[in-house]
Structure formats: C-alpha cells, structure tokens
C-alpha positions, 0 to 999 in steps of 0.5 A, a space after each residue: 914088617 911088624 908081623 915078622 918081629 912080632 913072629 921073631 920076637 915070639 921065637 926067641 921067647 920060646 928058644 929062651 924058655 925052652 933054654 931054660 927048662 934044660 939047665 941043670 937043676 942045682 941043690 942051692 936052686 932047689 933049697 931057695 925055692 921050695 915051690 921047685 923042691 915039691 915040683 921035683 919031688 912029686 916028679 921024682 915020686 912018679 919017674 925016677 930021674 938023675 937029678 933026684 939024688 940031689 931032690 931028696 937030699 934037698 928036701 931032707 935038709 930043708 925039712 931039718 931047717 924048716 923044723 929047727 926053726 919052728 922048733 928051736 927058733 933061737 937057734 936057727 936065728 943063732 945059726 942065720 946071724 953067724 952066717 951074716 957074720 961070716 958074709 962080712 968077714 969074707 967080704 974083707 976078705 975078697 976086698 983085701 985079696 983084691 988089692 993083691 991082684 993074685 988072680 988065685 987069692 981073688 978066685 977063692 975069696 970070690 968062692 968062698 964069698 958067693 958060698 957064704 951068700 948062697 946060704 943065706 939065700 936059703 935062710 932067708 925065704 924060710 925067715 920070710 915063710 914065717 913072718 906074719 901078713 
C-alpha cells in the first residue's frame, strides 16, 4: 500500500514537472529572472526557436536597464519610485471601481493594476543584484 503512494506520488511530481517545462515562456518571466534569460539565450544562440523573438527582446531591454542603473543610478532609482507611485494610484483605482460593481471598470483596473506591479517586479531583482552582501 505505502509503495503505491510513494509510486503515485512520484508520478505526479513528474506530470507536474513535465507540465511545467511546457508552458509558454513570457517576457515579464524572462526580465524577473535573469538566470531564465541567459538559459534562453545560450539555447537560442544554438537552435532557433519561436520563442526567441521575445528572448533577444528581453535581453535588450534588460541590458538597457541594467546599464541605466549602473550608469545613471538617479535616474533608474527616479524611474522604480514612479513606478511605486503609479502602483498605488492604481491600487485606489481598482479599489473605487469595485465599489461600482462593473464588471468592465473592475477588469481593466485589476489589468492595468497587475501591469504596473509586473514592472516592478522586474526592478526589483536588478535593485537586489546591486545591494551589497
């Protein structure tokens, strides 16, 4: 009994990670997590693949990020702070449009909302990839 839930349990962690392997690489996935950004481009660098449009698109723009902060620090702090800022404005926002129950003004609050959080999600590793140890 306990070697087939141990061999079911295994199955399923498979399934799962197999599941997982399959799911469409997005470019927010790619600009939060550089160590996935290199992986795809060495594997873009040997086969080209459909999702390496969106690879090198992502590795510009992470290099453009990456080199304004180093470079122009003030800025890219200016840039993460008005992102912050935007965050909260549109958190009122979402909370006011759901007081209105419209099912339309609640759905592009939450979009604009999750955007907006999204792109401080990329910030905030290259923040932390700067921060001494």
């Amino acid at each position: 009994m306990m070697r087939i839930i141990i061999v079911s349990m295994i199955s399923c962690l498979c399934l799962l990670l197999a599941s997982c392997n399959n799911q469409a690489i997005t470019y927010s996935d790619l600009m939060q997590h550089r160590d996935l950004l290199e992986q795809k481009i060495s594997q873009c660098e040997i086969k080209e693949e459909p999702f390496c449009d969106t690879v090198r698109r992502a590795a510009l723009d992470y290099s453009v990020l990456e080199n304004e902060q180093s470079f122009y620090p003030e800025k890219f702090g200016l840039r993460v702070m008005q992102a912050q800022q935007q965050l909260v404005t549109l958190s009122k926002e979402l909370e006011t449009a759901k007081k209105t129950h419209d099912p339309n003004k609640i759905k592009l609050a939450t979009e604009a909302y999750q955007d907006q959080l999204t792109q401080l999600n990329i910030y905030y590793p290259l923040i932390a990839r700067m921060m001494p140890e």
